[in-house]
N, C-alpha and C positions, 0 to 999 in steps of 0.2 A: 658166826662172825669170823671166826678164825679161818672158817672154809674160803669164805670170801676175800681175807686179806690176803691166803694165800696164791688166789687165783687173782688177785690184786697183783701182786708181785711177781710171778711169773709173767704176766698179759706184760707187766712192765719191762721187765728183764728183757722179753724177746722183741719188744719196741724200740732196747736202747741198742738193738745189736744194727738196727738200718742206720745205712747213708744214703746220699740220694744217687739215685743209679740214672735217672733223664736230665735231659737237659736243662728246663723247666724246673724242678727239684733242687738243682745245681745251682742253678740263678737265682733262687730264692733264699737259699739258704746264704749265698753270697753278699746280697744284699743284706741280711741282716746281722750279717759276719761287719760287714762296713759300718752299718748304722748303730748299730748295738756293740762297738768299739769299746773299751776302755777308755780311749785315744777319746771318746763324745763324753766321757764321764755323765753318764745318767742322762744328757738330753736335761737340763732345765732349762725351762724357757728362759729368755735373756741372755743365757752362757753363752760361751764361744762353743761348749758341746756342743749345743743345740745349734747352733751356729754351721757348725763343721757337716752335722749332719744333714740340715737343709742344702747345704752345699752339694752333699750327695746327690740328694734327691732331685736337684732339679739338674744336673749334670744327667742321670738315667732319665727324667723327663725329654732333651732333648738328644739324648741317642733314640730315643723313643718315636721322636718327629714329633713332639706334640705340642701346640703351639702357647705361649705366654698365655694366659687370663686372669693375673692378679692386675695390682694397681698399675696406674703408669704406663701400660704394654709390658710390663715384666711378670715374674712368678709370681714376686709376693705381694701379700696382704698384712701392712705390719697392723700389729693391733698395740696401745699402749696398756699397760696395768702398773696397779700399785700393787707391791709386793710387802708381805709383811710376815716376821718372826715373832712368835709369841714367847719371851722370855718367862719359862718356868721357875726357871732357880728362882729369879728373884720377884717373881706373883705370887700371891696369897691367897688362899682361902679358908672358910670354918662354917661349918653349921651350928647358926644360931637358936637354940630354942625358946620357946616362952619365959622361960625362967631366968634368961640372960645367958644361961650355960652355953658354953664355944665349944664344937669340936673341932680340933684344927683339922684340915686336909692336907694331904700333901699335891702339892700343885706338879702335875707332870709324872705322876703317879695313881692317885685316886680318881683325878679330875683332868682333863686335857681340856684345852681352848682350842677352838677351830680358829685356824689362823685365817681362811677363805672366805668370799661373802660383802665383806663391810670390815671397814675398822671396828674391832673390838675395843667399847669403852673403857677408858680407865679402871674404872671401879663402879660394882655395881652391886647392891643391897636391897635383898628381895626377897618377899615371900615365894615358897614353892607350892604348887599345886598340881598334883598328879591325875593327867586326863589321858588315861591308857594308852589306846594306837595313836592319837594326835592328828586322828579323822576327821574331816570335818566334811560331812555329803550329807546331801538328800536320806532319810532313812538310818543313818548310823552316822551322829553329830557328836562325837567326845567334848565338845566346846557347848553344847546345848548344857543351860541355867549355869554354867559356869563365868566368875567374874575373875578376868583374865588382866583386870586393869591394873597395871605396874608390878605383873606378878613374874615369874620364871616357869614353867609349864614346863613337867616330866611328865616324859613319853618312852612307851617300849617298843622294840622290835616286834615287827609281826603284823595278825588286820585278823579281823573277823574272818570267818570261811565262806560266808553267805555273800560274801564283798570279793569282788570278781580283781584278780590282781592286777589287770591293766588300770580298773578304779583306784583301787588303792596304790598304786604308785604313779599315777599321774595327783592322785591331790597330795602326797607326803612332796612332792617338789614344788606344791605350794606353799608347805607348812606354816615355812616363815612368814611369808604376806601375811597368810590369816592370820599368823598370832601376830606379827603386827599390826596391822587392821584393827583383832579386836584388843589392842593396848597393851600384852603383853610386852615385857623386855628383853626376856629370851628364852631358850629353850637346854633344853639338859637331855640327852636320848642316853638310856640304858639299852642292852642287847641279853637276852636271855645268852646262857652260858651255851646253851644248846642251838643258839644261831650265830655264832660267834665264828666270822670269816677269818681274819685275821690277828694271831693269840695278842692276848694284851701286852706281853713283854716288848713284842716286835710293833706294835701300835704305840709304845711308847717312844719308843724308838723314832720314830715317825713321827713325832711329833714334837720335835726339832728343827723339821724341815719348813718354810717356807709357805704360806697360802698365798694367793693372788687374788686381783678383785680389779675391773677394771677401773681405768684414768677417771674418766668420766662418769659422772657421779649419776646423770639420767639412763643408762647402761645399764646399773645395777639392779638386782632384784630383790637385799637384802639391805634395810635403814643401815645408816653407820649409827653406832653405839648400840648393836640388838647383839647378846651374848650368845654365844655356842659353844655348847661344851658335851664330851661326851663323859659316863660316869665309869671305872674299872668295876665287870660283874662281880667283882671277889668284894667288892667292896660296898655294892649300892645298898646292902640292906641296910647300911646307916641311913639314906634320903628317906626310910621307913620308921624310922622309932618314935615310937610314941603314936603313929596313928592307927592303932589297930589293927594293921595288915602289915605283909611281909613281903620283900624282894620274892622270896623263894614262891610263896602263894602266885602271885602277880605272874612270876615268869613260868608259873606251870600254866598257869590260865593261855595264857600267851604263845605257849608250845603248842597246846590244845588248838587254838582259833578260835578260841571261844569268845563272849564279849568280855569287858573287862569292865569293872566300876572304875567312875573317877572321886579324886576325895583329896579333900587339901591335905596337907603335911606341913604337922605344927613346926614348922620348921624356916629360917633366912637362910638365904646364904647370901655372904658377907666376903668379898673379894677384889683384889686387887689386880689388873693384869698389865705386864710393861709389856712395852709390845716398840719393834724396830718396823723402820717403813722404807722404804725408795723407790724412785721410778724407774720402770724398764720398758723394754719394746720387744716384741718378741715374732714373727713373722705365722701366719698361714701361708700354703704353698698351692698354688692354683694352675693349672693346665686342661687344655683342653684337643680336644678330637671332633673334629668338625665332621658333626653331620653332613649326609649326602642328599637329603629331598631337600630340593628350593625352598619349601614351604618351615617341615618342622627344623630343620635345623639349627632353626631361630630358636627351639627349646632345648635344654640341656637336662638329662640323667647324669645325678651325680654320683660317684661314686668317692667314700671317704675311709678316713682312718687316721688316726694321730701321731704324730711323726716324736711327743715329747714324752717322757718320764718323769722322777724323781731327783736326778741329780746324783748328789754325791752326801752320805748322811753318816750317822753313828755307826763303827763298823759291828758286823756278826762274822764271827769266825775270819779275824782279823782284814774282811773286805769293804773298804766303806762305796762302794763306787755301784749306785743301783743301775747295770744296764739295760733291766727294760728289753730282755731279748723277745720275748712273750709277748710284753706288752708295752710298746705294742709296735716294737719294730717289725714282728713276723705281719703282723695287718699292715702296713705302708709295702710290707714287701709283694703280697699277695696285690695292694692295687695296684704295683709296679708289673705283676707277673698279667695280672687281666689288661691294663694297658697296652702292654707289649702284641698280648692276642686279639685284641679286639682292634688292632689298627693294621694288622693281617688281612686280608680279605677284606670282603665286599662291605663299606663303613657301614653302621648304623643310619637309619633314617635322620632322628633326632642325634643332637651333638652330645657327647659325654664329658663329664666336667669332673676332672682327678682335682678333689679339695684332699691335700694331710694339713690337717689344721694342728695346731699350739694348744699348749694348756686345758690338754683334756682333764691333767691330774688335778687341775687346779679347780675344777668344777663346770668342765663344757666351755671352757671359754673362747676358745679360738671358731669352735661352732659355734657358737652363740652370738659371735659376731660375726660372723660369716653369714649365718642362715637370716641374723639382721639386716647387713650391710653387704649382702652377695656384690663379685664384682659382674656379675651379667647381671639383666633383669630381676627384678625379684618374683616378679611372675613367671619367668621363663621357668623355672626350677621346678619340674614334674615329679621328680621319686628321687629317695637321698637311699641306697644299700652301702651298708656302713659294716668295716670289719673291727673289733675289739675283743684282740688274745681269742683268735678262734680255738686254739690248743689244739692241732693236731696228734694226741698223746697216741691214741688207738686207730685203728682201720676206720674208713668213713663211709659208716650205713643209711646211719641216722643225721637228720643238720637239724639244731633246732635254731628256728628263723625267729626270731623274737620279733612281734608286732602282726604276725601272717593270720590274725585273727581282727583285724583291723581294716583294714582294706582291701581294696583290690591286688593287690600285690600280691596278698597270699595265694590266690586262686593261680596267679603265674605262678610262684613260687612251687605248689606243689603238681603242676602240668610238667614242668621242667624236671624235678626230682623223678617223676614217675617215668620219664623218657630216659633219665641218666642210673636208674637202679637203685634210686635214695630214696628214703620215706622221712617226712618231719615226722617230730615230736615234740611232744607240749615240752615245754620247762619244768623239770623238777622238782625246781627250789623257788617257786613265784615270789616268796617275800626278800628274793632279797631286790625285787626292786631292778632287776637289770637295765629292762628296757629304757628304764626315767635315768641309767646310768652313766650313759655313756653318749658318744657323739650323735647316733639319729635324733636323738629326744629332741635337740635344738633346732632340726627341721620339722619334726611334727607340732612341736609351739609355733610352728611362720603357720602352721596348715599343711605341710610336706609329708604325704603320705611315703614312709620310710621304714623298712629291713633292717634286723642287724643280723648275724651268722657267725655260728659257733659250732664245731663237733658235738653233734647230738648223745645224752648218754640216758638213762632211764635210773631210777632209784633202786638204790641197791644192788647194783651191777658193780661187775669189776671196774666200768668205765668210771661209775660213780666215784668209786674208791680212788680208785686214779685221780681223777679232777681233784676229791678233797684233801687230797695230801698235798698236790700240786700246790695248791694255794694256801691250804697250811705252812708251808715250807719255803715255798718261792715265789707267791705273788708280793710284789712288792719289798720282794728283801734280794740281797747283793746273786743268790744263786739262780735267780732268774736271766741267767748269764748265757756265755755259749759256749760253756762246756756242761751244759744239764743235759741229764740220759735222756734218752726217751721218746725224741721229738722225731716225725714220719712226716721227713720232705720231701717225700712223692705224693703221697697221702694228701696233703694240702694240697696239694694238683689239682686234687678232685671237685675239692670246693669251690677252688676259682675258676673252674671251668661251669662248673653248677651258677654262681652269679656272675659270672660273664654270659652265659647264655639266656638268663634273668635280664638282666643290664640291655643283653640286644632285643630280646623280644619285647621292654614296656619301651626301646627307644624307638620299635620298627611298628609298634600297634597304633592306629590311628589314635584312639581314647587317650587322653589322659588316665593316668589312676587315681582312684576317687577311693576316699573314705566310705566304708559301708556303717549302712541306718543305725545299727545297733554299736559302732565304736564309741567310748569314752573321748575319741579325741579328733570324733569331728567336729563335735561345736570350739575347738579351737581355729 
């Protein structure tokens, strides 16, 4: 291990000594110099940051020459949401036992509320009952003979190994329906220690900030008053006592992929949550490049990425101001850098459709209402390739293309890499759930066969190392800035030239691309 952080470290070192020496590199890196400002503080949807920064963007849309396609004949797509803060200080919670016995919690420390989703109920008092992964499919059902009715449902990080990860993270973004459906109230997600993205000190942190849910209550995918909450690992072997089994058991099973028994927990929890609300409006950003065949240019490839952040929150290392350089201004930059090339030379057949949507952080929502309420046809919309925090930290060998096991896409996907001197690679880390994370997933729910792309790394590599510290350390905290070591803005070049050349070949192929027989996500 020591060998490897050291060759961690140096790979790094000599990463943080480039600048960008092309043209291309230069422009890229500018653009996220602009967007990823101080001056935008964080990018939250509704600010005048966020504001500022749309301003940007569609200012290089049209240096770009690329024409309106939001609402109205303008850029944007506003979307309405309710915004809401879950005041911890003064929420409550305690685990009730049979015997009357309270253990209090500390709200905003042991226990966090998802502030995203739905209005979180006032108060809610419930049994727990612990149903491992929080599966629910054909062949491996954590909800099969379990009575879910009025109950609170604890779930761990993680899935079986025999359950293919695109299964298992296309039904975990169901979760909630089903345990609504079958009558649960809400749900409580622990994370083994050992799959833990983001440490708990800086998740608490974060959870001060803001969730969104849209205006419109048919929109939503989560009831109002169904609870979310996540539990601190240091802490969840309390949701264990008294039934026989232990956090520590549970979350080795869990590492493993093993199955997991489900089993209630003599246990209420017993909670009160304040919670603040308002309305806001927050924009998607829409342009377009018109296709040159008479015929497809009536259909559009989209290409996307998410133009917002976090905002401005609790400071770490006296900075409260999250810029969001990563993520995911460098992806808005990179569609601005394939925009710019792909309206060079001879157009695309089919037309290209530059969506940087809103409220990614908030939970997909600016795609999700976008990929609902597209402003061109809703059938016109053929393939969505979507960038989120590609991290250009290392050289670019490897792209792992998340979804290219899905459809047709993939086959272009790796034709392409094989002609530019790249080779995919699976996903290293499947549970955490990528693909269902980020903006394609809201195209593959319309049926939109859709890419995302990231700097490919393998396990246990220096690359590996790299990434995990990245986001130990600065995904989603203030040094995700633009003065972080590390980052190769020529090296990103590469990528956008790799799905720009993706982009022209599914706009210039007669076929549409189609789901293949064996995806999880074409009977959506």
């Amino acid at each position: 291990m020591k060998k490897l952080l050291i060759a961690a470290l140096a790979f790094s070192t000599a990463a943080s000594a480039q600048t960008a020496q092309t043209p291309r590199g230069k422009a890229w890196w500018a653009d996220i110099t602009a967007i990823a400002s101080d001056a935008n503080e964080g990018r939250l949807p509704g600010s005048a940051g966020y504001d500022r920064a749309a301003a940007y963007v569609i200012k290089r849309f049209k240096a770009l020459g690329l024409a309106p396609a939001g609402d109205r004949g303008g850029y944007f797509q506003p979307v309405a949401f309710e915004d809401q803060v879950i005041d911890h200080a003064t929420s409550t919670a305690a685990l009730i036992a049979a015997d009357g016995t309270a253990q209090a919690l500390a709200m905003g420390s042991d226990l966090l509320v998802s502030p995203g989703g739905a209005a979180r109920p006032a108060s809610v008092a419930a049994p727990l009952v612990f149903i491992g992964y929080g599966l629910h499919l054909p062949g491996h059902d954590d909800f099969a003979g379990v009575d879910l009715k009025g109950k609170i449902a604890v779930v761990i990080s993680g899935g079986p190994a025999d359950v293919a990860g695109p299964v298992k993270a296309a039904n975990r973004s169901d979760r909630v329906k089903f345990l609504a459906a079958a009558g649960a109230v809400g749900v409580i997600s622990l994370t083994t220690p050992a799959q833990v993205e983001i440490p708990w000190m800086r998740q608490k942190l974060l959870a001060s900030q803001s969730g969104m849910y849209f205006a419109k209550a048919a929109l939503r995918e989560t009831p109002d008053g169904f609870f979310i909450g996540r539990f601190d690992p240091a802490r969840s072997e309390l949701l264990f006592a008294g039934s026989g089994h232990s956090f520590a058991d549970v979350a080795a099973i869990a590492d493993a992929s093993a199955p997991l028994p489900g089993f209630s927990l003599p246990l209420r929890l017993q909670a009160s949550v304040a919670a603040q609300r308002r309305s806001l409006s927050s924009p998607n950003l829409v342009a377009r490049l018109a296709g040159s065949d008479p015929k497809l240019k009536a259909e559009h490839v989209v290409i996307s990425a998410h133009l917002d952040h976090v905002g401005v929150g609790e400071p770490i290392n006296a900075d409260r101001i999250y810029n969001g350089a990563m993520d995911d201004a460098s992806g808005v930059a990179s569609v601005l850098d394939i925009a710019a090339r792909l309206s060079k030379g001879p157009r695309p057949k089919r037309s290209i459709l530059f969506v940087i949507v809103t409220a990614e952080e908030k939970g997909l929502l600016g795609s999700s209402y976008f990929a609902q309420r597209p402003t061109v046809p809703k059938a016109s919309i053929v393939a969505d390739l979507n960038f989120d925090m590609p991290l250009p930290l290392w050289p670019l060998k490897l792209v792992l293309v998340q979804g290219d096991g899905e459809s047709s896409l993939g086959a272009v996907a790796r034709s392409v890499a094989a002609q530019q001197g790249l080779a995919l690679t699976p996903d290293p880390l499947p549970e955490r759930n990528s693909f269902t994370r980020t903006d394609q997933f809201s195209f593959v729910k319309t049926g939109v066969p859709a890419l995302a792309f990231k700097f490919g790394f393998v396990k246990n590599s220096p690359e590996f190392q790299i990434e995990h510290d990245w986001r130990a350390n600065r995904y989603h905290a203030p040094s995700d800035d633009l003065d972080q070591p590390g980052v190769l803005k020529d090296e990103i070049i590469k990528l956008d030239d790799f799905v720009a050349a993706i982009a022209r070949t599914v706009a210039n192929t007669p076929a549409r691309p189609e789901w293949l027989a064996t995806s999880v996500f074409k009977a959506r």
